[in-house]
C-alpha positions in Angstrom: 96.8 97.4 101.4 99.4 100.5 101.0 99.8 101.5 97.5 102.4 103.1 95.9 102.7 105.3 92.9 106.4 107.0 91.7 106.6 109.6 89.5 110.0 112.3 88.7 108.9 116.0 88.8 109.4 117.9 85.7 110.2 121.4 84.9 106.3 122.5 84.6 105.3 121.5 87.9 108.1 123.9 89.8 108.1 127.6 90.2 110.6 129.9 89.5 113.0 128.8 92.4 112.9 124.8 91.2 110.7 123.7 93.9 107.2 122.0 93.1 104.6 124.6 92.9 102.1 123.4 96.2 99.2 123.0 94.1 100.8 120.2 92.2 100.9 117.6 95.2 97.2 117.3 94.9 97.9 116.6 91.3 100.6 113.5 92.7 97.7 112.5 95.2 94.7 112.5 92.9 97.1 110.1 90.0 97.8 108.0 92.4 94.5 107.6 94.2 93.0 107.0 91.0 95.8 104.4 90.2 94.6 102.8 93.8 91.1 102.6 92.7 92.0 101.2 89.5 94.1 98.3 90.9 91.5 97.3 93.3 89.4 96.5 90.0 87.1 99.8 90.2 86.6 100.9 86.7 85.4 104.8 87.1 84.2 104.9 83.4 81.6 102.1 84.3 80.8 104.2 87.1 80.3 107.2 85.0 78.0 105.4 82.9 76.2 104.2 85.8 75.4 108.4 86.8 77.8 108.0 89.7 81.2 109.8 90.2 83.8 109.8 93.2 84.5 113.7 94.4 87.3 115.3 97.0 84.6 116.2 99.8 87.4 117.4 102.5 91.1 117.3 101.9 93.5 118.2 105.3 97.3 118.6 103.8 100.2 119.2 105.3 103.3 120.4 103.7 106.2 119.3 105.4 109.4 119.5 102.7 109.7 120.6 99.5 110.0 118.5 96.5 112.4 119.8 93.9 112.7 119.5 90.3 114.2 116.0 88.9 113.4 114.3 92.0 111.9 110.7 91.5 108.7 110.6 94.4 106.4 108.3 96.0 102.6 108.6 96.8 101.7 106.1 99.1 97.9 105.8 99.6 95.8 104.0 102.0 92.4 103.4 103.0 91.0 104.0 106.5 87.3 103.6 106.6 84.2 102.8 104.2 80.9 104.4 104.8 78.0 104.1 102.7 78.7 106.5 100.2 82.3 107.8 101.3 85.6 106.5 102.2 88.6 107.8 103.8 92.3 107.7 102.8 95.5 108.7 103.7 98.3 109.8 101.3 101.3 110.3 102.0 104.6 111.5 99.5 107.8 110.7 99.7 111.7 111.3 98.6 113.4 108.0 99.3 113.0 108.0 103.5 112.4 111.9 103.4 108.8 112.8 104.0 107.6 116.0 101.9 103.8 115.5 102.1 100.8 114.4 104.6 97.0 114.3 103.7 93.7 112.8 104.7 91.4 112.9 101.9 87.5 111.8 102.1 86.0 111.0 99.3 82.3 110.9 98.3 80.5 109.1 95.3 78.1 111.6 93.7 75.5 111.3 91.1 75.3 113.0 87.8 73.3 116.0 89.2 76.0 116.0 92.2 73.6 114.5 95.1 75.1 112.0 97.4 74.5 108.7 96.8 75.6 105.1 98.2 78.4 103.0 97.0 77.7 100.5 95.2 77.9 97.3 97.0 80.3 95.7 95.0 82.6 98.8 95.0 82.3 98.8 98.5 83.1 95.6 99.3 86.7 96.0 97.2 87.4 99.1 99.3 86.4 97.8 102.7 88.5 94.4 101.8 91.7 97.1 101.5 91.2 99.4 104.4 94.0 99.3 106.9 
């Protein structure tokens, strides 16, 4: 399942020359992936109070055009793969048919005292039912 999250870039997000400042497309990518996670059903507060959290292990971007200020965007995320305890998606962001912005992201699930730890099953299962 491809999702899709749109959002308009405002006036704090671009530098001086009204262009999106880079660090701000992980910003789109990490609404939007949470968005993702939330729509399959995953409720990362629960998680929380279970002592796991999801964490950016490895992140591979590549900036291909720039997003400017007022524009109206699209993150569209996917999922690849499901291991145990980590999972791989791709995000991509978009202006209408221009592309402005490829990643691959893994994600890990963590415990509390940041040590890998699995999945939980049920979690899992919702992922590997959306991967591509």
């Amino acid at each position: 399942m491809l999702h899709r999250f749109e959002c308009r870039v405002y006036y704090d997000e671009v530098d001086f020359g009204g262009i999106v400042y880079y660090a701000n497309y992980l910003k789109y990518i990490e609404r939007a992936r949470t968005e993702y996670v939330r729509d399959l059903g995953v409720d990362q507060t629960v998680l929380k109070d279970q002592g796991l959290v999801f964490a950016v292990k490895k992140l591979d971007a590549d900036y291909l055009r720039p997003a400017k200020f007022d524009d109206v965007i699209r993150v569209e995320t996917g999922l690849s793969a499901v291991t145990g305890a980590r999972f791989f998606m791709e995000q991509n962001i978009w202006r209408k048919d221009e592309h402005l912005f490829a990643c691959a992201v893994t994600i890990v699930c963590l415990t509390d005292l940041g040590k890998p730890a699995r999945i939980p099953a049920e979690i899992r299962r919702k992922l590997q039912k959306n991967c591509a």
